[in-house]
C-alpha positions in Angstrom: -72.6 148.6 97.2 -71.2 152.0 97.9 -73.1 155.0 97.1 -71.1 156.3 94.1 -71.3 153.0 92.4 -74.6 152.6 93.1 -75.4 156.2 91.5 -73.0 155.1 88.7 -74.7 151.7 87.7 -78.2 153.8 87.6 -76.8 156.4 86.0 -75.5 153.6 83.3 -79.0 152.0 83.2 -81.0 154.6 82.4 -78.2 155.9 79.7 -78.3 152.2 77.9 -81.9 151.5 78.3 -81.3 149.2 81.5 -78.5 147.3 80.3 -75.4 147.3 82.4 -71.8 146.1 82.4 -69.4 145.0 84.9 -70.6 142.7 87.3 -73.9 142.9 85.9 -73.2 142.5 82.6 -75.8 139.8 81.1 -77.6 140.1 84.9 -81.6 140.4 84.9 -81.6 144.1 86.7 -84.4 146.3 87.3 -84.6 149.9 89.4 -86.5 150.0 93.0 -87.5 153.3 93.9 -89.2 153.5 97.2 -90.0 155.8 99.6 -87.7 156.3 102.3 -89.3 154.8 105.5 -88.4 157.8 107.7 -87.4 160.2 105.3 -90.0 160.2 103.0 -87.6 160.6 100.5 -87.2 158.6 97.2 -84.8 156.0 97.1 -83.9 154.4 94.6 -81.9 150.6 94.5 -80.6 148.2 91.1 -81.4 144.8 92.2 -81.3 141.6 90.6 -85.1 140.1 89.2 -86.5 137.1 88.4 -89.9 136.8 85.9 -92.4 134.7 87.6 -95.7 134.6 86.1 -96.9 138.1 85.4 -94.9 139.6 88.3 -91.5 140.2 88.9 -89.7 138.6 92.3 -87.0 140.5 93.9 -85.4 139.1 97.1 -84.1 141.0 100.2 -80.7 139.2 100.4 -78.5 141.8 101.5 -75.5 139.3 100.3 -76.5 137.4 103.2 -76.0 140.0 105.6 -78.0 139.1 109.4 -80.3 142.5 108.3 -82.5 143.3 105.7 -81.7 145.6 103.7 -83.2 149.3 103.5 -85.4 148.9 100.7 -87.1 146.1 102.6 -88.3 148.3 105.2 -89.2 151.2 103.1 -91.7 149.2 100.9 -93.4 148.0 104.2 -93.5 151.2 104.9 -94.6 152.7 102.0 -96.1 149.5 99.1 -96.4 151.8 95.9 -92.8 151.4 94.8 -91.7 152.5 90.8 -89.9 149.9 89.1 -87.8 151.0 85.8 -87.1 147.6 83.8 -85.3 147.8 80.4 -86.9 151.4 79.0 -90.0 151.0 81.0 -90.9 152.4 83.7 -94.4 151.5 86.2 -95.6 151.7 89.4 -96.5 148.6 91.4 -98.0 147.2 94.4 -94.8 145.2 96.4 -95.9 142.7 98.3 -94.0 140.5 100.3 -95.0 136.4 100.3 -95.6 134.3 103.1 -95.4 130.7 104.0 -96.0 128.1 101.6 -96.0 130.7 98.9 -93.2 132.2 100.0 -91.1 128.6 99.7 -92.3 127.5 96.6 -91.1 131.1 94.6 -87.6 131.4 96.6 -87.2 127.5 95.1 -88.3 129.2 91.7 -85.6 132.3 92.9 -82.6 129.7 93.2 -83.6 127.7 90.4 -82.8 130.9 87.9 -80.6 132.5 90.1 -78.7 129.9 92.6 -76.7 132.7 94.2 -79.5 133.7 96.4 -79.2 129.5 97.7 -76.2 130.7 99.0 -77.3 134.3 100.7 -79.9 132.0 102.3 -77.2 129.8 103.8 -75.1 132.4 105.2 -77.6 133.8 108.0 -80.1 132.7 110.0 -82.8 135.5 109.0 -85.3 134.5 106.4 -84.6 136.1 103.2 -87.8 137.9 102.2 -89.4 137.7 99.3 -91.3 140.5 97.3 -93.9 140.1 94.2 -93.8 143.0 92.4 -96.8 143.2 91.0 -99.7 145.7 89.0 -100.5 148.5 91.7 -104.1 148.6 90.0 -106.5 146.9 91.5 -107.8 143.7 89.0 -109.9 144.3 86.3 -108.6 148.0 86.5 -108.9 149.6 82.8 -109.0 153.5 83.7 -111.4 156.1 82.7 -110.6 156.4 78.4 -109.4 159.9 78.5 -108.0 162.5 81.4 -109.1 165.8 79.9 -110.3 167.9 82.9 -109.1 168.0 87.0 -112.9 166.6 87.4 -111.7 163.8 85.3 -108.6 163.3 87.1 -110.6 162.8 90.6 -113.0 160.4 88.9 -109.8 158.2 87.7 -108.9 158.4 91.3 -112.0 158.0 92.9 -112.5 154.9 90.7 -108.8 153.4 91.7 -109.6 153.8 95.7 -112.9 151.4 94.9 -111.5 148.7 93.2 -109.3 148.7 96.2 -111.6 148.9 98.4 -113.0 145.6 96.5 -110.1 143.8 96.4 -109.1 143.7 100.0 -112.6 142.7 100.4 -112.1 139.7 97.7 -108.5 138.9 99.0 -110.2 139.1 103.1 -112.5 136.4 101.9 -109.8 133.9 100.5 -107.9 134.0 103.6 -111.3 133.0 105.7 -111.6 130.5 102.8 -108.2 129.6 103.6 -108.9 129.3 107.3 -112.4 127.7 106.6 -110.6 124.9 104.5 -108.2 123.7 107.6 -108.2 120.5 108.7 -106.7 118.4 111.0 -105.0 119.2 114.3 -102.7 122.0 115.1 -102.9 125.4 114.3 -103.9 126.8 110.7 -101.3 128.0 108.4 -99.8 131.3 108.4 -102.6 133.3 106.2 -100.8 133.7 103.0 -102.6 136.9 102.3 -101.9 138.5 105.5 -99.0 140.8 103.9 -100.7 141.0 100.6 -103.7 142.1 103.0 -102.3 144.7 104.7 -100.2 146.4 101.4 -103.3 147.3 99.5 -104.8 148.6 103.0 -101.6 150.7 103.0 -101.7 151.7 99.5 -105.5 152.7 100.2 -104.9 154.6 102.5 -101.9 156.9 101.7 -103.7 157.5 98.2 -106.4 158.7 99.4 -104.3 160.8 102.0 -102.3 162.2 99.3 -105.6 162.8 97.4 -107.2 164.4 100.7 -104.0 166.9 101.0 -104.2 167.7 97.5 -107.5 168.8 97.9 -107.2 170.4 101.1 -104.3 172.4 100.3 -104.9 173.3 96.5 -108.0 172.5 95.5 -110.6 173.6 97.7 -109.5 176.7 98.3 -109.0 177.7 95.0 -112.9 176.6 94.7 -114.2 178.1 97.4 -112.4 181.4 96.0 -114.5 181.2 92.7 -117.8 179.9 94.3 -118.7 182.2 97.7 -122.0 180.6 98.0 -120.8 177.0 98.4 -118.3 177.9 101.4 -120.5 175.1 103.9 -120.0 172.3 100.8 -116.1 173.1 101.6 -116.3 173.2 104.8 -118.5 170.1 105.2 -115.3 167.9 103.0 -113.0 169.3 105.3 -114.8 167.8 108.2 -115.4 164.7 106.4 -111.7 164.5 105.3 -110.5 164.6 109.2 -113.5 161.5 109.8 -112.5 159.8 107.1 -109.0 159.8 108.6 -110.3 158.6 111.3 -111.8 155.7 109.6 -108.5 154.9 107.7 -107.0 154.3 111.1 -109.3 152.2 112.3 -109.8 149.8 109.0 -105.6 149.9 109.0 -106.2 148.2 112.8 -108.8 146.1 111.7 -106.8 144.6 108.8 -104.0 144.0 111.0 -105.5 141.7 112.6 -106.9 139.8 109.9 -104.9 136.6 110.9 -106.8 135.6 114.2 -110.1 137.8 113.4 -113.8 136.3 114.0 -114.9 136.2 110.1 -118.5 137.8 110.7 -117.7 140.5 113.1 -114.4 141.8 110.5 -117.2 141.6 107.2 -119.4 143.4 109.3 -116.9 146.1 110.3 -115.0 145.8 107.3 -118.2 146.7 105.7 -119.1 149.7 107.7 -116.4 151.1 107.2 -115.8 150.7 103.4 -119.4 152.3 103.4 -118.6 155.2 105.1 -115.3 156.0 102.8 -117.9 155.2 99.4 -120.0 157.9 100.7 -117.3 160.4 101.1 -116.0 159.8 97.6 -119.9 159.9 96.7 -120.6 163.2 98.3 -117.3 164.6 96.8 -119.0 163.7 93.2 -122.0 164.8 93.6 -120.6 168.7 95.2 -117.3 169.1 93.7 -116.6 167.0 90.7 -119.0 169.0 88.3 -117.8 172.2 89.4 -114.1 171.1 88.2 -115.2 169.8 84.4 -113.8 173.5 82.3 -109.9 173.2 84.8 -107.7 171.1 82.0 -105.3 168.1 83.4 -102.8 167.7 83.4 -102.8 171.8 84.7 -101.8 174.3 82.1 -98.5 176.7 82.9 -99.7 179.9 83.8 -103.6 178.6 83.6 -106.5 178.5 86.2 -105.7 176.3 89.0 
């Protein structure tokens, strides 16, 4: 699609509450907004869906072109993605699937939507596969209310540990996985190796994002009301460039999940989800109670 119509059939399906004529009159469309791989800009992409369980499936067809398309590589890049369907908007969590997974929902894509059969048969590239799915981690209900910025990092803090948890869950079904093997030849490609490393990603720019924010905004307006606790700043500073440190390394580790030695990754796996859990605890115990009077969202022309 060219850019104008693509800017015209967004335009369209924001204006009628995702519905769309034309071509895609009748056509199950949703909005991809990602985040520009090199850029860092948001882009966003109408592309065809299909309803599969309590996820939605979008596939990287690219008409069938030998390359995947942009999106593709943005959302690798980048996993949190917003997703406008009908009047509704959410984030989510895009995940591409692999192996046997992967086969069994592009036989549910084609069965809906037989076009993409043919996209398949016109190049030699795999057509990816991407589960859009809740970017909360499971069993995620949120704090009840966001009343205060001390609120709003407990939300957050709370979001980075489930997480934290479920790449921990999801590391332990793909050693299941392995564990479960039998026979000769190799095991099966991990069908959580993606799924894996996405959360790890998502982890890891959130709390990035959530460092910089604090960092650039936070802190020092803090540290301007409260002299006497310049060390306490300083110290999260330090820990913030550690903890960076640490995100690289648990991104590595991840990674490598496929052809890891289970009890050496839990072990390292652990140390290292202990040390980020201790950061976010040290950041409630020093700064969270000094933030509980600052409103959130912020207030025009208010403190902060």
């Amino acid at each position: 699609m060219s850019l104008s119509f693509t800017r015209s059939v967004i335009e369209e399906f924001r204006a009628h509450g995702g519905r769309v004529g034309g071509p895609f009159e009748g056509a199950d469309l949703l909005l991809l907004t990602t985040t520009g791989a090199r850029s860092g800009l948001p882009r966003t992409t109408p592309l065809g869906y299909v309803r599969h369980g309590g996820a939605l499936l979008v596939v990287g067809s690219n008409l069938g072109a030998p390359r995947h398309p942009a999106w593709y590589h943005n959302l690798l890049a980048h996993p949190v993605v917003r997703v406008e369907v009908g009047t509704r908007a959410f984030e989510a969590l895009a995940v591409p699937v692999e192996g046997a997974r992967r086969a069994e929902l592009f036989r549910e894509v084609v069965r809906v939507a037989p076009g993409y059969g043919d996209y398949q048969a016109a190049t030699e590239r795999e057509l990816p596969v991407v589960e859009l799915a809740a970017a909360e981690p499971e069993g995620w209900a949120g704090p009840p209310e966001v009343r205060t910025l001390a609120d709003k990092i407990l939300e957050v803090h709370a979001w980075l540990r489930g997480q934290l948890r479920q790449v921990a869950a999801e590391t332990e079904a793909h050693f299941a996985a392995r564990d479960a093997h039998r026979g000769e030849g190799a095991p099966p490609v991990p069908g959580l190796g993606l799924q894996i490393r996405q959360r790890c990603l998502a982890f890891c720019q959130a709390l990035r994002f959530h460092h910089d924010g604090e960092d650039g905004h936070v802190f020092p307006v803090m540290a301007g009301h409260h002299p006497e606790l310049a060390e306490v700043f300083a110290r999260l500073g330090e820990e913030h460039r550690v903890i960076a440190g640490v995100q690289e390394r648990l991104a590595a580790l991840l990674a490598g999940v496929g052809v890891a030695e289970p009890e050496r990754f839990r072990t390292e796996l652990r140390r290292m989800s202990a040390e980020l859990l201790a950061h976010l605890a040290y950041e409630e115990e020093t700064v969270v109670p000094l933030l509980t009077e600052i409103p959130w969202p912020p207030v025009a022309g208010g403190q902060g």
